[in-house]
LOVO-439138 format. One line per 8 residues: number of its first residue (from 1); their letters; for each residue z, y, x negated of C-alpha. Coordinates in steps of 0.2 Angstrom, whole numbers, always signed. Layout:
<sites>
NUM) a) Z:Y:X  ...
</sites>
This chain:
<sites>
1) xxxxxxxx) -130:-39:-41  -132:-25:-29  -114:-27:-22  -107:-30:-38  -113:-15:-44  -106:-5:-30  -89:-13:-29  -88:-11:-48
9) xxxxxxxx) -86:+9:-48  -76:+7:-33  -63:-4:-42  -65:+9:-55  -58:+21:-43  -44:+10:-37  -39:+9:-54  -37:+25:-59
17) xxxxxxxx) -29:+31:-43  -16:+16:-45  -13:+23:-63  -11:+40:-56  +0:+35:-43  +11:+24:-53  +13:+36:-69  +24:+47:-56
25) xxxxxxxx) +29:+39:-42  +42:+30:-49  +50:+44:-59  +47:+57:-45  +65:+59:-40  +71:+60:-59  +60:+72:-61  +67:+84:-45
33) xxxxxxxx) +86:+80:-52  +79:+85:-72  +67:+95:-73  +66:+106:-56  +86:+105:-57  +84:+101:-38  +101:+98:-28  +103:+80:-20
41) xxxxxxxx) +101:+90:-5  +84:+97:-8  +80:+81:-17  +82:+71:-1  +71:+88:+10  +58:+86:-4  +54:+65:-1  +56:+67:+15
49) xxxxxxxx) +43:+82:+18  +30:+71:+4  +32:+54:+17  +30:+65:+33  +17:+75:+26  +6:+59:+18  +8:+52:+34  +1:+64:+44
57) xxxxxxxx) -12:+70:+33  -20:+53:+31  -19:+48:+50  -29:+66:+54  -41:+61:+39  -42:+43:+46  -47:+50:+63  -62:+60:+59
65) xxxxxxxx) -70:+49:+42  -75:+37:+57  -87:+46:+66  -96:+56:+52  -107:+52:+36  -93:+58:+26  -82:+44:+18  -89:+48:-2
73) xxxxxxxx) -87:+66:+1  -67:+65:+8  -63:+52:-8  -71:+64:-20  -61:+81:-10  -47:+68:-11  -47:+66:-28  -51:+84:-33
81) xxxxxxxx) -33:+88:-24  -23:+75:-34  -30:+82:-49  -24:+101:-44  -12:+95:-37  -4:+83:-52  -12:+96:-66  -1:+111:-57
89) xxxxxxxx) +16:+101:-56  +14:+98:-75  +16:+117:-79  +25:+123:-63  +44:+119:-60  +47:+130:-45  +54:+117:-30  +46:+130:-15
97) xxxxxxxx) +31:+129:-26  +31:+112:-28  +35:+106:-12  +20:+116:-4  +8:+106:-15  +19:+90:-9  +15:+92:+7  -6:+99:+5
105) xxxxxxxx) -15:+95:-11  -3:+78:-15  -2:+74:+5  -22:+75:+5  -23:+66:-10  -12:+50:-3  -27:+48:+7  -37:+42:-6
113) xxxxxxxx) -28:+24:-3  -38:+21:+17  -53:+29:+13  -56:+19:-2  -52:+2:+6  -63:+9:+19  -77:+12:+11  -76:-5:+2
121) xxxxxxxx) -75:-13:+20  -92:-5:+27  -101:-9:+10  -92:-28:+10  -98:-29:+29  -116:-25:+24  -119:-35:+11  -109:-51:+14
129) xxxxxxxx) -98:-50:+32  -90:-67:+28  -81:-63:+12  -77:-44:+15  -58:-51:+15  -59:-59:-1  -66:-42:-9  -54:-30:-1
137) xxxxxxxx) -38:-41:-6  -46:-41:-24  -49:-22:-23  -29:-20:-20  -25:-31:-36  -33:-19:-47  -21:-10:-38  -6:-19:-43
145) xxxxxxxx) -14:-21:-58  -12:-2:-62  +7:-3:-54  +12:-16:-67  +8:-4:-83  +8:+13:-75  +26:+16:-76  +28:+9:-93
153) xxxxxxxx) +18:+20:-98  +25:+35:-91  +40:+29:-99  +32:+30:-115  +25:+47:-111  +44:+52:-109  +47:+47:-124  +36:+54:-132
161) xxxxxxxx) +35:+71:-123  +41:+77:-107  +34:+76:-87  +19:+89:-94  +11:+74:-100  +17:+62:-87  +10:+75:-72  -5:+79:-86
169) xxxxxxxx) -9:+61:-87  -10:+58:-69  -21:+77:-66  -36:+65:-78  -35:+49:-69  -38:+59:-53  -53:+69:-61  -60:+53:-68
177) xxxxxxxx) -59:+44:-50  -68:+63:-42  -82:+61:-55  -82:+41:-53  -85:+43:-34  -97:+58:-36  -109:+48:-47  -108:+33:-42
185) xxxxxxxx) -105:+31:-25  -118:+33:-11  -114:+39:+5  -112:+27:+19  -113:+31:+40  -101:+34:+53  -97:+16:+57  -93:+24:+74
193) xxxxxxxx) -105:+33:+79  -110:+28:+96  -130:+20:+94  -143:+22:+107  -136:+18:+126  -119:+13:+116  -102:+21:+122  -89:+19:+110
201) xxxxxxxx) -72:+20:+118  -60:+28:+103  -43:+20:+111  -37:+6:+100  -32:-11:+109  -18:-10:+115  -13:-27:+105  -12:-16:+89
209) xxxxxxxx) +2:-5:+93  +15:-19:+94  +7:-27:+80  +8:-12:+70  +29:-10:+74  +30:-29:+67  +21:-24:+51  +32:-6:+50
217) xxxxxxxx) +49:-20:+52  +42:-31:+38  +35:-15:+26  +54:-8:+29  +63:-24:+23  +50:-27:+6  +55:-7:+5  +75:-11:+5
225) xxxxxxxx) +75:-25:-5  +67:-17:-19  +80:-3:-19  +95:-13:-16  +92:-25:-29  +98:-18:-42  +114:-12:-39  +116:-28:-26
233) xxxxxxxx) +113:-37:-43  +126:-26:-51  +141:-28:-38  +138:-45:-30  +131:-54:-44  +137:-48:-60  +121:-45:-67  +114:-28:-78
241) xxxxxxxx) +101:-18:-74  +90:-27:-86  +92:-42:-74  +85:-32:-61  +70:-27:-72  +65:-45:-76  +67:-52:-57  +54:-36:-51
249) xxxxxxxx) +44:-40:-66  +43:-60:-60  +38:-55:-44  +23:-44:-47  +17:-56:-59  +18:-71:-46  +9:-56:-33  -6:-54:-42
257) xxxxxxxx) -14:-71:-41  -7:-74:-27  -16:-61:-19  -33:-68:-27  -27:-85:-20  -24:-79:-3  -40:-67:-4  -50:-82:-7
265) xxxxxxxx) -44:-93:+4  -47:-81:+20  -65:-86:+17  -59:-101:+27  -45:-97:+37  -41:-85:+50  -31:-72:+42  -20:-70:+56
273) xxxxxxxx) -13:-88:+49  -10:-83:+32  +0:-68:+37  +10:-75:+49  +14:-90:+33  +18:-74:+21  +33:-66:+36  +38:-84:+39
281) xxxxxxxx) +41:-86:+18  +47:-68:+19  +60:-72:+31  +66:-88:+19  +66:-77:+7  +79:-64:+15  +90:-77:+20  +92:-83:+2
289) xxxxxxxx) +92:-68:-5  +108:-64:+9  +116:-80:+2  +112:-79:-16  +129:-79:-28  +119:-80:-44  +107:-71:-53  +97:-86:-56
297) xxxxxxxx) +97:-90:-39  +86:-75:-34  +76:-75:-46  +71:-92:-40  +68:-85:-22  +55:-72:-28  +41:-85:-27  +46:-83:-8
305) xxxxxxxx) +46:-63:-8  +28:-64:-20  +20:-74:-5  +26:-61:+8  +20:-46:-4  +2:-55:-7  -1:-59:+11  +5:-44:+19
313) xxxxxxxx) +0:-31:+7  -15:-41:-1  -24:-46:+19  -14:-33:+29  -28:-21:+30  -42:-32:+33  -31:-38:+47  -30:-21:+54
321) xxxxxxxx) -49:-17:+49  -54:-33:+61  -43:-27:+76  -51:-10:+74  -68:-16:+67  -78:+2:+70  -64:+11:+65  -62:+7:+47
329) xxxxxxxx) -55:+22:+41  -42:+22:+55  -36:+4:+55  -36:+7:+35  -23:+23:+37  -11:+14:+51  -11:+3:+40  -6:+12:+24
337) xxxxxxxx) +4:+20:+32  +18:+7:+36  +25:+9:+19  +28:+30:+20  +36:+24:+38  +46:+10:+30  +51:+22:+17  +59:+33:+29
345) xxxxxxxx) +67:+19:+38  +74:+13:+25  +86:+27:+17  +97:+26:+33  +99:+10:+30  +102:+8:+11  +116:+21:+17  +125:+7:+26
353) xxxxxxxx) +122:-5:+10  +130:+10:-2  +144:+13:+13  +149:-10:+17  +143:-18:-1  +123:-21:-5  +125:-38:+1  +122:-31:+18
361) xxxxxxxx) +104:-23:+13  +99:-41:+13  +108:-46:+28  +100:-31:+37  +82:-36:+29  +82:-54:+36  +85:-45:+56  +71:-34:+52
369) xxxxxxxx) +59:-47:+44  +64:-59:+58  +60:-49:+71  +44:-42:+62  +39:-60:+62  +41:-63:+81  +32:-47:+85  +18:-55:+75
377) xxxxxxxx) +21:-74:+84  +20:-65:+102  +5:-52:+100  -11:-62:+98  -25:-51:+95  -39:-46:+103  -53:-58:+105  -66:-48:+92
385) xxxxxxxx) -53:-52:+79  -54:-69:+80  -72:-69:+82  -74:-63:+67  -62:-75:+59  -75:-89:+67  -91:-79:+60  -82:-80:+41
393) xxxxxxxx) -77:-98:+43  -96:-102:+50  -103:-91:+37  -93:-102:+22  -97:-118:+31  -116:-117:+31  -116:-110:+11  -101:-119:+3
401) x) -106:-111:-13
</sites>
C-alpha cells in the first residue's frame, strides 16, 4: 500500500503532463503558420531552437538532480514553468516573444519527462528492486494514455474556440501536476551522493555511449515513419489522409498493452532481450513497410512497429537507468532525449523523401533501424546491468506471486 500510494500521485503527474504535452505538441507548427503568421522560415528556426533548447536544458538538469536531495523540488519548478510558460503563449502572439519562452520556461518544462521517471526509479528501487521495470514501463502508458486523447481534444478545443484554450488548457494541467507533486510527493536523496569512504566516479561506462547512438538510429527511424506516412500513403498507396489516421490510431492501440505486456514480462527476463526483440521486429517492420503496395498491407505491419514502440519506448529508460544505476536522473534525460535528437535528424531526411518519392522514407528507415539494431547486438553492457537483471529474475523466482 505504501508504494501504491506513492506511485498513485506520481501517475497523477505523468498524466497531466502527457495531456499538457499532447494538447499542443501536435498542432504547434499549425499554430506558428495561423496564429503567429510565422514564415516557413522562421517556423523551421522556431522547432529547431525548441528541440536544441529541451535538449540542453534537460541534460544540465539531469546533471545536477543526481547529487542533491532536490528531485521533488525540480518537478514542482518544472511544472511551474510549463504552466507560465503555456498560460503566456495563450494570450501572446509575438514569435521573438514566443521563442524566448521556447527555449526557457517550455525547454525547463521538457524536463518534467526524466525527472519524473527518475523519481519513480529511486521510489520503485526502495520499495521493491525486482519490479521497478514493470512500474516504470506502466508509468509511460499513462503516458500514451494521455497521447491517445490529448490531441483529439485540442481538436475539439479548436473547434470550439481558438489556441487560447488550447495553450489555456495545457497552462491547468501543468498547475495541477505543480500542486500534485507539492502535496503529495516527498522528497527523496541524491542517489549519488558519495556514502562514507565511497568515491563515486561521475563518468558514465563507456558501453553507453554506443548504446545511446543505436537508440538515437532507431528513435530517428519511429520519428520518419510517422511523418512520412501520410503522404507516403497518399502517393504510393492511393490511400486518404483518413487512412493515415486509422493505421497511427491501430498502432497506439496495439502499444499500450503491449507495453504492459513487456513491463511485465522483464520481471523475468533481462531487458536487454526484450529490446533487442523490439529492433529486431522494428527492422521487419521497415522492410515491409519499404515493400508495401497496399494500404492494407501496412496496416498489417503495425503489429510489428507496436512491438518496436513498446519495447524501446516502454523499457528503454529502465535499460538506460540499469547502465547508469546512480544516476537516474542522468540515464533518465539521455534517454529522453533520443527523440528531440531523432527529431532533428529526421527533417534532413524527410527532405530527400519530399525530393525522390516517400517510399524512400521507409527505405532509408530500414538502414537506420538496421544498423541501430547491430549497434545494440555488438555493445553488451556493463556487467552491473546484468547483475541486476539476475537480482529481478532471482527476486521473482523465490516469490512467484
Amino acid at each position: 500500500m505504501p508504494l501504491f500510494r506513492r506511485l498513485l500521485p506520481l501517475g497523477l503527474v505523468f498524466l497531466t503532463v502527457g495531456i499538457a504535452t499532447a494538447v499542443v505538441g501536435p498542432f504547434l507548427g499549425l499554430f506558428l503558420s495561423t496564429s503567429v503568421g510565422a514564415s516557413p522560415i522562421k517556423v523551421t528556426f522556431f522547432l529547431v531552437t525548441a528541440s536544441l533548447s529541451g535538449v540542453a536544458m534537460s541534460w544540465a538538469i539531469g546533471r545536477i538532480s543526481d547529487r542533491r536531495p532536490m528531485r521533488r523540488t525540480i518537478l514542482i519548478v518544472a511544472a511551474v514553468a510549463g504552466c507560465a510558460g503555456t498560460g503566456i503563449t495563450a494570450v501572446v502572439r509575438d514569435y521573438w516573444v514566443l521563442l524566448a519562452l521556447t527555449a526557457t520556461a517550455t525547454a525547463i518544462a521538457g524536463s518534467l519527462f526524466p525527472q519524473s521517471f527518475a523519481y519513480a526509479r529511486q521510489v520503485l528501487q526502495q520499495q521493491d528492486p525486482s519490479r521497478a521495470a514493470m512500474g516504470i514501463s506502466t508509468l509511460r502508458t499513462v503516458f500514451s494514455i494521455a497521447w491517445v486523447g490529448g490531441p483529439s481534444l485540442a481538436a475539439l478545443l479548436l473547434e470550439v474556440g481558438d489556441f487560447q484554450y488550447v495553450y489555456g488548457t495545457a497552462s491547468v494541467m501543468y498547475l495541477v501536476a505543480a500542486l500534485l507533486a507539492a502535496r503529495w510527493l516527498p522528497e527523496v536523496e541524491a542517489p549519488a551522493a558519495p556514502r562514507e569512504g565511497e568515491t563515486v566516479s561521475a563518468r558514465a561506462p563507456w558501453q553507453v555511449y554506443p548504446i545511446l547512438g543505436g537508440f538515437i538510429l532507431i528513435q530517428t527511424s519511429m520519428v520518419l515513419n510517422v511523418q512520412a506516412m501520410p503522404l507516403f500513403i497518399s502517393t504510393e498507396l492511393d490511400g486518404t489522409v483518413g487512412d493515415a489516421g486509422m493505421i497511427l490510431g491501430i498502432c497506439a492501440a496495439l502499444e499500450i498493452p503491449l507495453m504492459l505486456a513487456f513491463g511485465k514480462l522483464s520481471t523475468r527476463m533481462p531487458l536487454r532481450r526484450i529490446i533487442l526483440f523490439g529492433a529486431v521486429c522494428g527492422v521487419a517492420y521497415q522492410a515491409l513497410a519499404a515493400s508495401a503496395t497496399s494500404v492494407w498491407m501496412l496496416a498489417g505491419a503495425q503489429l510489428l512497429n507496436a512491438i518496436l514502440i513498446a519495447a524501446a519506448s516502454g523499457l528503454g529508460i529502465s535499460f538506460f537507468q540499469d547502465l547508469m544505476p546512480r544516476f537516474p536522473g542522468r540515464a533518465s534525460t539521455m534517454f529522453s532525449n533520443t527523440f528531440p535528437v531523432g527529431q532533428i535528424l529526421s527533417a534532413p531526411l524527410f527532405g530527400v523523401a519530399q525530393e525522390f518519392g516517400f517510399r524512400w522514407a521507409y527505405g532509408l528507415n530500414l538502414g537506420l533501424s538496421t544498423l541501430g539494431l547491430l549497434i545494440l547486438l555488438a555493445v553488451r553492457p556493463p556487467a552491473h546491468e546484468n547483475e541486476t537483471a539476475r537480482m529481478a529474475t532471482d527476486a521473482t523466482a523465490a516469490d512467484p506471486g
